[in-house]
N, C-alpha and C positions, 0 to 999 in steps of 0.2 A: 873509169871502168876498171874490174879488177877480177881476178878471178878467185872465185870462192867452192871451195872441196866442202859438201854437205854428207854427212851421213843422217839416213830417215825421210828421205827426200819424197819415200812415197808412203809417209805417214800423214797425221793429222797435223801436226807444228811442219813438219816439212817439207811439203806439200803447199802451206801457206807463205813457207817462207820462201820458198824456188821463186814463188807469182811474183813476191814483193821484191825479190830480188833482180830478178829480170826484168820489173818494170823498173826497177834502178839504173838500169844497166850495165847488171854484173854479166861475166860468165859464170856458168855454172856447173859442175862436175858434180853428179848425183851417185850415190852408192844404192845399186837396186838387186835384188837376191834375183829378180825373172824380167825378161824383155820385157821394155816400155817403150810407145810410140816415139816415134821420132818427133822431138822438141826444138827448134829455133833457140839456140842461145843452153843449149842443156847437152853436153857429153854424158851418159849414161855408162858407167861404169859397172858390168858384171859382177856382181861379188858378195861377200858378207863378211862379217867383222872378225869372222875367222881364217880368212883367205888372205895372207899376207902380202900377195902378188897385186890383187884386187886392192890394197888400200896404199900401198905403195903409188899405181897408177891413179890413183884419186889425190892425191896429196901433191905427187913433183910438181915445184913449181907455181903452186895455188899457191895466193896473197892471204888467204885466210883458211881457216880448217873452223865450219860451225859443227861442233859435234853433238848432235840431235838424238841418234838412235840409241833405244834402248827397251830392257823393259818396262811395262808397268803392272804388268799384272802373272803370276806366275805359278804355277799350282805346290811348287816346290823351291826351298831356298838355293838350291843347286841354280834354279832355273835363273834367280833374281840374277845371281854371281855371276854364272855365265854370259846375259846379255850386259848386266851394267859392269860389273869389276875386268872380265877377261876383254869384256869389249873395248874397254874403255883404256885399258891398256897395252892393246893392239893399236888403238889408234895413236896412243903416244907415241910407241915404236913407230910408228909409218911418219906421222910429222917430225920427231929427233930425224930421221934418218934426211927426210927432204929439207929438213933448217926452214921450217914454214915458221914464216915472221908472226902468226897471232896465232892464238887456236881458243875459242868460246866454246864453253862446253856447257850444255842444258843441264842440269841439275833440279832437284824438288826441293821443298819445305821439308819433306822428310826425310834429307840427312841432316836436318836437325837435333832429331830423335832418334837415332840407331836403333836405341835399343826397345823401342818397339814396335818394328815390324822389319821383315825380312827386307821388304821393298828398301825401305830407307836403312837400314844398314848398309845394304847392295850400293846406295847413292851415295854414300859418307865415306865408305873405301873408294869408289870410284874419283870423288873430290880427291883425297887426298893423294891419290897415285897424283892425279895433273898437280895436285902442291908441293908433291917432291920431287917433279919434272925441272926440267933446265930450258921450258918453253914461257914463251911470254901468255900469259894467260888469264881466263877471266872466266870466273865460273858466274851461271845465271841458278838460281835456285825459285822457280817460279811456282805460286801457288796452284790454286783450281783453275785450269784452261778451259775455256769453253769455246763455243763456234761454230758456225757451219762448217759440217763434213766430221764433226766430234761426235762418234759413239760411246765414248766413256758415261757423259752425263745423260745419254739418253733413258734410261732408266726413270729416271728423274723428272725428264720430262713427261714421260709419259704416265706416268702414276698423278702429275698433277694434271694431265688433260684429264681424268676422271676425279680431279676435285682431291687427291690426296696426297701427301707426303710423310713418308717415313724417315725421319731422323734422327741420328746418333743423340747421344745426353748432350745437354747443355754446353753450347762454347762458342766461339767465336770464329770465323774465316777470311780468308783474304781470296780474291781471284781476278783474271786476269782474261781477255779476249785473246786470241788466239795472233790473228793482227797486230797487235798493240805488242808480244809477244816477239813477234816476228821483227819488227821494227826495230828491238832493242838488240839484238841478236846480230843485224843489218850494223846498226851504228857501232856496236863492239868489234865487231868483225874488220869495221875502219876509219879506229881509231886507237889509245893507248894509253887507258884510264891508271895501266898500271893495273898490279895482280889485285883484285878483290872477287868477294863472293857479293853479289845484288840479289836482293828480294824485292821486285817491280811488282806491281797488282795495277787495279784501275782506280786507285786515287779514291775510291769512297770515303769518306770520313769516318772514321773507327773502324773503319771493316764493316761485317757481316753477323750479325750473329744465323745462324742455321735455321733458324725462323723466318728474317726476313729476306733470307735468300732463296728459302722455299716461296715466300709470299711473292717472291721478285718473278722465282718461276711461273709460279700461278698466274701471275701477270701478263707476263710473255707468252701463255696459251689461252688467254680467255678466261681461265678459270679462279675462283677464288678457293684458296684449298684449305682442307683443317689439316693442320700440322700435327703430326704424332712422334715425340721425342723417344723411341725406343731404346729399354735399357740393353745394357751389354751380350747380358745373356741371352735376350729372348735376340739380337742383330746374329750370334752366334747363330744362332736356332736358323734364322734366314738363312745363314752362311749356309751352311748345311742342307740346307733344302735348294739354293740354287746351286751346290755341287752335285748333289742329287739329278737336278732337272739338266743341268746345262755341261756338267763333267768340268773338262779342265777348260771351258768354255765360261764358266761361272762370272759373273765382274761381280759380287759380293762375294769375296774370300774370308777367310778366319784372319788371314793376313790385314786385307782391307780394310775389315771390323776393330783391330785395335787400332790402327792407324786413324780413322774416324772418331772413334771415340776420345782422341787425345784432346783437352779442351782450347787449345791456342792455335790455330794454324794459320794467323797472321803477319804479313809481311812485316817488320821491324821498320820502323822509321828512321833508325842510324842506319841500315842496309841498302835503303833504295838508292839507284841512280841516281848519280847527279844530273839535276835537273836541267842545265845544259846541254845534258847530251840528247835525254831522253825525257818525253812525260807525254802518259797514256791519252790516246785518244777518244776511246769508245766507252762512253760509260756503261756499264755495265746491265741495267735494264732496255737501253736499247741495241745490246749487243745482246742480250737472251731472246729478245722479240727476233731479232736478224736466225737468231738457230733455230727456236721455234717454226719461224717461216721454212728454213730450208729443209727440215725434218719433215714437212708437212708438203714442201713440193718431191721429195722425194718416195710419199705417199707411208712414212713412217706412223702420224700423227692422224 
């Protein structure tokens, strides 16, 4: 047993990773911005990544620091900076100060590429703060998550329950169950791979290209979809219309649309875990059929 300081705890990855970890039998110290029920096995720590008091009390004394929270989607580059750089640098402050023996930090694909999009610049400065910390460390830089309780890709879903997807220009992807995810997170959190950056996915063989992870989708809902490769400009144009419709509410950003259109966003084969520690469980069409399903009990679908 051990005890583990999560920041994100009541998001999509951390939220999945609290289950897995308490069916571990960790303890757990969650970092939550508003009252959450009382949890068995869960100290609920009031706070946010700005509240130094609050991250202080999440950290003394925890065996591990998973640091999960951040943003992903932002209407302004201020916004990326402040949730991933300023955040991400409070929390080094709070584990320097408690001598917390591991600290995992969730990272994208897209500090890969800084330089094109806000999001993944925001993720490549935030890496490098923890690379020129004096903590033992282990960055995760995971591709497309998906999952029950995941509203990022529901969009997606739900354009192919009517037979259709829209897709960025030609290129290839890497993704990853949410579970599976979680798991590697778990194992880093207790154990001492030494400092590296990992790029995990679920093990497909070459990847994805954007086609058949539309067709994967389609699959997962019943439907068989025609696939529409949309060029830049006209994903702009979208952009635009769902800031129009939805404000700073949008999940197609101008931001999002370069980051999309970049043609690589596959996990590297020298990057991934070693497979000792770690190797994905859920292959990935029957982990779209599992979100599918929950999408559709939660009467989204």
């Amino acid at each position: 047993m051990s005890v583990l300081a999560i920041t994100g705890g009541t998001g999509f990855v951390g939220s999945t990773l609290i289950d897995l970890a308490l069916a571990g039998g960790h303890d757990v110290r969650a970092l939550t911005r508003r009252p959450q029920p009382p949890r068995q096995g869960v100290t609920w720590i009031e706070g946010a990544l700005d509240t130094p008091g609050a991250l202080d009390r999440l950290v003394t004394a925890a065996d591990a620091v998973i640091h999960v929270a951040g943003v992903v989607n932002a209407p302004t580059r201020k916004g990326f900076a402040s949730g991933n750089i300023d955040g991400t640098r409070a929390m080094i402050g709070a584990a320097t100060r408690a001598n917390a023996r591991r600290f995992v930090q969730v990272s994208s694909l897209a500090a890969r590429e800084p330089g094109l999009s806000a999001y993944g610049w925001s993720k490549a400065e935030a890496d490098a703060l923890l690379q020129s910390s004096d903590l033992d460390w282990t960055i995760v830089r995971p591709p497309a998550v998906y999952g029950p309780g995941d509203m990022e890709m529901f969009d997606l879903f739900r354009l192919a329950s009517k037979g259709l997807a829209l897709l960025p220009p030609a290129g290839r992807m890497s993704a990853i169950h949410v579970a599976d995810l979680s798991r590697l997170l778990l194992a880093l959190a207790a154990t001492d791979p030494g400092k590296h950056i990992y790029e995990p996915d679920d093990g497909h063989p070459g990847a994805w290209t954007h086609v058949e992870f539309a067709h994967a989708i389609g699959a997962a809902v019943g439907k068989r979809v025609r696939p529409f490769a949309a060029p830049r400009w006209l994903m702009r144009a979208a952009a635009a219309g769902d800031k129009l419709a939805r404000g700073d509410k949008a999940k197609l950003t101008r931001d999002r649309v370069d980051y999309f259109c970049h043609p690589d966003w596959t996990a590297r084969a020298d990057a991934k875990p070693p497979t000792q520690l770690w190797q994905p469980q859920i292959a990935t069409p029957e982990g779209l059929a599992d979100t599918a399903a929950w999408y559709r009990a939660q009467g989204l679908l």
